[in-house]
FIDRENPA-484987 format. One record per atom (N, C-alpha, C): residue number from 1; residue in three letters; x negated, y negated, z negated. Coordinates in steps of 0.2 Angstrom, whole numbers, plus 5000, padded with zeros to 4 digits. Layout:
N
site i = NUM | aa = Ala | px = X | py = Y | pz = Z
...
***
This chain:
69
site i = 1 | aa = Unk | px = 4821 | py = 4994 | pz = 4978
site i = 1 | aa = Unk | px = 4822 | py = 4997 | pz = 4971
site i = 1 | aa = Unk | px = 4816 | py = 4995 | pz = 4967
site i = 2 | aa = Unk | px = 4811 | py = 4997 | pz = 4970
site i = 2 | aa = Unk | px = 4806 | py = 4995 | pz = 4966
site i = 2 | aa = Unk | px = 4801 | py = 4986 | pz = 4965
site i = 3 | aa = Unk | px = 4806 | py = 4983 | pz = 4970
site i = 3 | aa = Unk | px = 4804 | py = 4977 | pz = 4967
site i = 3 | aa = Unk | px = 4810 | py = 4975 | pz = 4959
site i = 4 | aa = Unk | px = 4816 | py = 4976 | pz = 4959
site i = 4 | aa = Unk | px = 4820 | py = 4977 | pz = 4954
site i = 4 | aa = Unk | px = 4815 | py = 4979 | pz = 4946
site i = 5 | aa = Unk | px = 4814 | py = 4985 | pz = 4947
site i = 5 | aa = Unk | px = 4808 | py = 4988 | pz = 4942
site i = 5 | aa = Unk | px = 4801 | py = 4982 | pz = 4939
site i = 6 | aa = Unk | px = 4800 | py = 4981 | pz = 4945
site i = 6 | aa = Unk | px = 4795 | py = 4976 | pz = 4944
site i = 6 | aa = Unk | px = 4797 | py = 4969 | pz = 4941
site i = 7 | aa = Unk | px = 4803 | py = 4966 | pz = 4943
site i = 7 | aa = Unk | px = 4806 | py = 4961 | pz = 4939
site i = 7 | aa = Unk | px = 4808 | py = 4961 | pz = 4932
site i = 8 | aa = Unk | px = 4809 | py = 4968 | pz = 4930
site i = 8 | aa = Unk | px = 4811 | py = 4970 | pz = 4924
site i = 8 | aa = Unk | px = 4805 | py = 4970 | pz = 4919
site i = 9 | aa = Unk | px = 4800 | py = 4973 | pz = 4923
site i = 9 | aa = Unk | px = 4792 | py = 4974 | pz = 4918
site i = 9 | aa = Unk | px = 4792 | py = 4965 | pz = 4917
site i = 10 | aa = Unk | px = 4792 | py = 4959 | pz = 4922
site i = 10 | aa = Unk | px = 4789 | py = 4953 | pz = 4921
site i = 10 | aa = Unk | px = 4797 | py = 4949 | pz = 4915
site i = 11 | aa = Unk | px = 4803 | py = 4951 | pz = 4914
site i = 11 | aa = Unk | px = 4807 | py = 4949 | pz = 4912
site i = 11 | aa = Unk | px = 4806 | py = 4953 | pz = 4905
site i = 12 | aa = Unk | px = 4805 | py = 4958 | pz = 4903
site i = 12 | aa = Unk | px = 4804 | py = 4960 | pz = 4897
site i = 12 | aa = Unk | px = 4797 | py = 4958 | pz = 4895
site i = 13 | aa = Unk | px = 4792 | py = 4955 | pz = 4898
site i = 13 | aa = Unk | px = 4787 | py = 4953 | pz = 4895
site i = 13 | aa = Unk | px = 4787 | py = 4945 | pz = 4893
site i = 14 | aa = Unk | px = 4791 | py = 4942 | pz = 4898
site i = 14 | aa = Unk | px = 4793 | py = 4937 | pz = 4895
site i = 14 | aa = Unk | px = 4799 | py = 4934 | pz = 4889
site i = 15 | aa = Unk | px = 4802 | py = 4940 | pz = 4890
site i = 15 | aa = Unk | px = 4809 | py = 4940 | pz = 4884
site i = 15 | aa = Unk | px = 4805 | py = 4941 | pz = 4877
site i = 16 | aa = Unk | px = 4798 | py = 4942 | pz = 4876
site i = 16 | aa = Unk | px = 4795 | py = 4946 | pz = 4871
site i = 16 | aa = Unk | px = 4794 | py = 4935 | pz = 4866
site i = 17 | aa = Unk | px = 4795 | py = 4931 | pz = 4870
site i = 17 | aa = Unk | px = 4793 | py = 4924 | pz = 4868
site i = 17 | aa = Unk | px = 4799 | py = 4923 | pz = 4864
site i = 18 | aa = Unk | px = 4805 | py = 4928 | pz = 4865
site i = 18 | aa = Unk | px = 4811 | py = 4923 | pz = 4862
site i = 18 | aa = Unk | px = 4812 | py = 4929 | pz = 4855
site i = 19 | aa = Unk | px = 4808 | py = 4932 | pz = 4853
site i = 19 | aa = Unk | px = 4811 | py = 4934 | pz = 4848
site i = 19 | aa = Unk | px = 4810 | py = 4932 | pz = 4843
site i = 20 | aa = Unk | px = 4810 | py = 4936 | pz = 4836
site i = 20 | aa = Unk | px = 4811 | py = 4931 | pz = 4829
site i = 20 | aa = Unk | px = 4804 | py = 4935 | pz = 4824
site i = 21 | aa = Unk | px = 4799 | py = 4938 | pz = 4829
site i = 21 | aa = Unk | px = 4794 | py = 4938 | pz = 4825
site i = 21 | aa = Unk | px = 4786 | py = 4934 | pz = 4828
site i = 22 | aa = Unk | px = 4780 | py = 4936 | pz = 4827
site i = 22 | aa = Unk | px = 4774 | py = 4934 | pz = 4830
site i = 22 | aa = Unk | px = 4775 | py = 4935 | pz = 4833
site i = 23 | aa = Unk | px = 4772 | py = 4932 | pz = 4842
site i = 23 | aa = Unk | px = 4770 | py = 4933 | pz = 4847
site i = 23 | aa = Unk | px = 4765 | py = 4932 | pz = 4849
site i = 24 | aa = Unk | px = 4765 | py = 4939 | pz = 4853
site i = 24 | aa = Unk | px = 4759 | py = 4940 | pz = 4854
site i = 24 | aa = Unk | px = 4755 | py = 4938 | pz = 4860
site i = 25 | aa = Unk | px = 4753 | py = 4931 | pz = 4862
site i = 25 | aa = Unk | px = 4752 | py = 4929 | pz = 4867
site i = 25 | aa = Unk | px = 4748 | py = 4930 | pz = 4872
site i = 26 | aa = Unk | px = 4740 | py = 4937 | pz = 4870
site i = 26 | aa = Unk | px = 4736 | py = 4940 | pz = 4875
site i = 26 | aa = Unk | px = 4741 | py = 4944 | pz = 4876
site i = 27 | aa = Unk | px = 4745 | py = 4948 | pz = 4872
site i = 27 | aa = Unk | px = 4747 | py = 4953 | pz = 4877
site i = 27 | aa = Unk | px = 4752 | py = 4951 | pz = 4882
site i = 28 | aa = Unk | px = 4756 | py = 4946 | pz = 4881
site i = 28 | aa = Unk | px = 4761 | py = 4943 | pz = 4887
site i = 28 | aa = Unk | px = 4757 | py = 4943 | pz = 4894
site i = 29 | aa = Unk | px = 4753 | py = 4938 | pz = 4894
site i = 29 | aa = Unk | px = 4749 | py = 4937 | pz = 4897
site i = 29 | aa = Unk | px = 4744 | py = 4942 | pz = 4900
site i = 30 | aa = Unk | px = 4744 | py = 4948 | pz = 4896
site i = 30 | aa = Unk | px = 4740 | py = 4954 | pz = 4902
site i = 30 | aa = Unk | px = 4743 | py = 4957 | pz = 4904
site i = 31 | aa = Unk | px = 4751 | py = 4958 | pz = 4903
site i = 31 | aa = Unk | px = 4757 | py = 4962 | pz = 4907
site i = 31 | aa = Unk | px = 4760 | py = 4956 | pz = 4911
site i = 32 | aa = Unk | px = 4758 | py = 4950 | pz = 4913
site i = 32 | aa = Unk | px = 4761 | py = 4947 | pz = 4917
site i = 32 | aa = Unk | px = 4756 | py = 4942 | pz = 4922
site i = 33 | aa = Unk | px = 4750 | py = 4946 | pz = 4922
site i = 33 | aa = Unk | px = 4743 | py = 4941 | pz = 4925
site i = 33 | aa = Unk | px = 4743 | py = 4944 | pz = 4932
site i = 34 | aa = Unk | px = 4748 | py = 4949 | pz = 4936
site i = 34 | aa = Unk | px = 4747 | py = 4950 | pz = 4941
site i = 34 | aa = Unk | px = 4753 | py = 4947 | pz = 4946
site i = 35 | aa = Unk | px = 4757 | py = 4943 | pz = 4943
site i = 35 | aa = Unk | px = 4760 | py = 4939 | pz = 4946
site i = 35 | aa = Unk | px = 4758 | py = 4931 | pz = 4948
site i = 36 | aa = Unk | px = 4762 | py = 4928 | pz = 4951
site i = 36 | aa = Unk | px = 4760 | py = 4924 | pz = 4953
site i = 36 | aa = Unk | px = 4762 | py = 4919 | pz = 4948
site i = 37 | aa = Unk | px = 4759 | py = 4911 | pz = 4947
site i = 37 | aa = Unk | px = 4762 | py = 4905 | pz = 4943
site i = 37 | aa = Unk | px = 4766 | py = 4905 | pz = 4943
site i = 38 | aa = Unk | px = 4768 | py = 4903 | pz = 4949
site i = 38 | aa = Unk | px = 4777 | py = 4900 | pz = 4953
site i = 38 | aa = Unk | px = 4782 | py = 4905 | pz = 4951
site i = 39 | aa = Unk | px = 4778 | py = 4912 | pz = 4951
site i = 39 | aa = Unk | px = 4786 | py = 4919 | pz = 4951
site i = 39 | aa = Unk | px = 4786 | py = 4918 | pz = 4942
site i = 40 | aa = Unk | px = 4779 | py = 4918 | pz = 4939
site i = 40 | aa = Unk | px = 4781 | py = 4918 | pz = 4930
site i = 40 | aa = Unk | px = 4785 | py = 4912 | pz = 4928
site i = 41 | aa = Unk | px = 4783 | py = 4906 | pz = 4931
site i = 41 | aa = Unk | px = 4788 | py = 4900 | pz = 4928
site i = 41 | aa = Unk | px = 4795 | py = 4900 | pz = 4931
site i = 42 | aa = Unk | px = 4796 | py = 4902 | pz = 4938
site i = 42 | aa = Unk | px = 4802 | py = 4904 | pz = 4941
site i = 42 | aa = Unk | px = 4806 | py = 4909 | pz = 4936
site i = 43 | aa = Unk | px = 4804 | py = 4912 | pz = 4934
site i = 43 | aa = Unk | px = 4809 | py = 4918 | pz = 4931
site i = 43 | aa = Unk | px = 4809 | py = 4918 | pz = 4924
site i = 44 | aa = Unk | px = 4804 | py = 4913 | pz = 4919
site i = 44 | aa = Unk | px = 4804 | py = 4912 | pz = 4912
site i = 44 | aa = Unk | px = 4809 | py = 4907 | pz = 4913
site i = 45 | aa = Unk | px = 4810 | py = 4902 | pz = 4918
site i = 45 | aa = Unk | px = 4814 | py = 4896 | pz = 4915
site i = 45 | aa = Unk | px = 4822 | py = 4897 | pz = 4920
site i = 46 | aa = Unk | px = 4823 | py = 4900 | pz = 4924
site i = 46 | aa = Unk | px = 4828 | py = 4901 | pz = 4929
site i = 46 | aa = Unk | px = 4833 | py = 4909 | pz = 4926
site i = 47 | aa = Unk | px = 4827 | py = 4914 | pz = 4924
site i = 47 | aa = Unk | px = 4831 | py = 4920 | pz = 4923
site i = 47 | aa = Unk | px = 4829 | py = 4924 | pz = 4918
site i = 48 | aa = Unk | px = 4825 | py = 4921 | pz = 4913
site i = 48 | aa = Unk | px = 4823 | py = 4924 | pz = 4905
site i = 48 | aa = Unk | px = 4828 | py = 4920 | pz = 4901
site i = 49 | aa = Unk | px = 4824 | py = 4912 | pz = 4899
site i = 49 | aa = Unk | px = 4826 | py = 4908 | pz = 4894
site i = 49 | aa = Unk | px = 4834 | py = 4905 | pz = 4896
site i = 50 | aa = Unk | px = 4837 | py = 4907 | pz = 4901
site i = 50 | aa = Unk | px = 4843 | py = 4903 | pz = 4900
site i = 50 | aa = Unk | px = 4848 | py = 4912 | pz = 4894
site i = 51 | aa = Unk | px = 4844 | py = 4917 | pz = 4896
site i = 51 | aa = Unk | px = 4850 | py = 4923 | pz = 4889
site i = 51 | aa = Unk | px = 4846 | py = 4923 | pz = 4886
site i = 52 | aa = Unk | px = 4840 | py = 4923 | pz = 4885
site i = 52 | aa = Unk | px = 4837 | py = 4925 | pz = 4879
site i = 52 | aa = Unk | px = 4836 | py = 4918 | pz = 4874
site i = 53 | aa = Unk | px = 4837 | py = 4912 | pz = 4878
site i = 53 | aa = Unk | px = 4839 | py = 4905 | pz = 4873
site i = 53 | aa = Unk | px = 4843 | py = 4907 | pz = 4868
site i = 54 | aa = Unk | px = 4849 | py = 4910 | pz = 4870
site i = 54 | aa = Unk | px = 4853 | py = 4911 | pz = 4866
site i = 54 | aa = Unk | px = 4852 | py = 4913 | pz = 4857
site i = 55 | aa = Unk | px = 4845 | py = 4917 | pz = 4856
site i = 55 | aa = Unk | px = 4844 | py = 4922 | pz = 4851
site i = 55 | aa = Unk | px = 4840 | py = 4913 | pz = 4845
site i = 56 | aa = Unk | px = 4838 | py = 4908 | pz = 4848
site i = 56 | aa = Unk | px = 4837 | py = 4902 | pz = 4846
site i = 56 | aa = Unk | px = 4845 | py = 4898 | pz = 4841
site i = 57 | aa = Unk | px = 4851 | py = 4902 | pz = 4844
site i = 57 | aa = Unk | px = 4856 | py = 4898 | pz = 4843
site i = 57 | aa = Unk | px = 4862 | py = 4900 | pz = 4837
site i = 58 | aa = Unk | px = 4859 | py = 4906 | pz = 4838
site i = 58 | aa = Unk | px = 4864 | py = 4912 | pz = 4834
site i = 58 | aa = Unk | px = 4862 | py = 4912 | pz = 4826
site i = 59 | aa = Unk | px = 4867 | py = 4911 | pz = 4822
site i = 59 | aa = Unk | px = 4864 | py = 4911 | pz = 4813
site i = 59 | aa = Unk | px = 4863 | py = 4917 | pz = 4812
site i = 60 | aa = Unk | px = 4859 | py = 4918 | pz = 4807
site i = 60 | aa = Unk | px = 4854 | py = 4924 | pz = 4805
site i = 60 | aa = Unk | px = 4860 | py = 4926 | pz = 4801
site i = 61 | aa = Unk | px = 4861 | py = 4932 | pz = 4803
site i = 61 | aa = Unk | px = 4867 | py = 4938 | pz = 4798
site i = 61 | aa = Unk | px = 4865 | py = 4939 | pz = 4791
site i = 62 | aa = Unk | px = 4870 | py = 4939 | pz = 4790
site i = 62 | aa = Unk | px = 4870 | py = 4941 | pz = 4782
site i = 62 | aa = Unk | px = 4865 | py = 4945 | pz = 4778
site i = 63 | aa = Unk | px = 4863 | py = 4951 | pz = 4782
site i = 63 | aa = Unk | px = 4861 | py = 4956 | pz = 4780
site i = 63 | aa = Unk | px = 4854 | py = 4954 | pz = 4778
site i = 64 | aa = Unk | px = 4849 | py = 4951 | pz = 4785
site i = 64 | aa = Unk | px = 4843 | py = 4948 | pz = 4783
site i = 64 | aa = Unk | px = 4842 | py = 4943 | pz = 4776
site i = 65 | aa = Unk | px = 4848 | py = 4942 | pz = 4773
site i = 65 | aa = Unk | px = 4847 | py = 4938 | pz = 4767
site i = 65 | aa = Unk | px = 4846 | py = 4942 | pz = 4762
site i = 66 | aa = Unk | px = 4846 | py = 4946 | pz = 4761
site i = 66 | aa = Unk | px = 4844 | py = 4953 | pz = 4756
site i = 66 | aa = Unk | px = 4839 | py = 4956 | pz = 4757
site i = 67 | aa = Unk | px = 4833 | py = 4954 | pz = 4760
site i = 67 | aa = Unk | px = 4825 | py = 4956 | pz = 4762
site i = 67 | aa = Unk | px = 4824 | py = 4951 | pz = 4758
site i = 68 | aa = Unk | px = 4819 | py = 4953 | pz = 4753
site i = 68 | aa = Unk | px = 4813 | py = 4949 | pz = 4750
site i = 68 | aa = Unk | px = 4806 | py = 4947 | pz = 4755
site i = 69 | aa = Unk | px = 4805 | py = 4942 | pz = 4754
site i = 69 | aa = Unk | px = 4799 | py = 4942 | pz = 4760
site i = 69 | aa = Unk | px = 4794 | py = 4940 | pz = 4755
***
């Protein structure tokens, strides 16, 4: 169980690349400096980026067009 817990802390730090504001690059990187290279590119390109690519594909809803930026 508690490796499951631990893939989740490295899958939500990583999920933090696909959103649709700043990212914040130190902080990714201090929540995921205790794993290894191989397990961080393992699981960004095998078990992160193939659901959270999706957020790259989907049109911007209606509603954000009504915020002034």
């Amino acid at each position: 169980m508690e490796g499951i817990v631990k893939k989740r802390e490295l899958w939500s730090a990583l999920s933090e690349l696909f959103v649709d504001n700043e990212i914040n690059y130190d902080a990714i990187a201090k929540k995921v400096q205790s794993y290894s290279l191989d397990t961080i590119e393992y699981s960004l390109f095998y078990e992160v980026a193939p659901i959270c690519s999706l957020n790259f594909s989907i049109v911007i809803p209606a509603v954000w067009s009504f915020f002034e930026i």
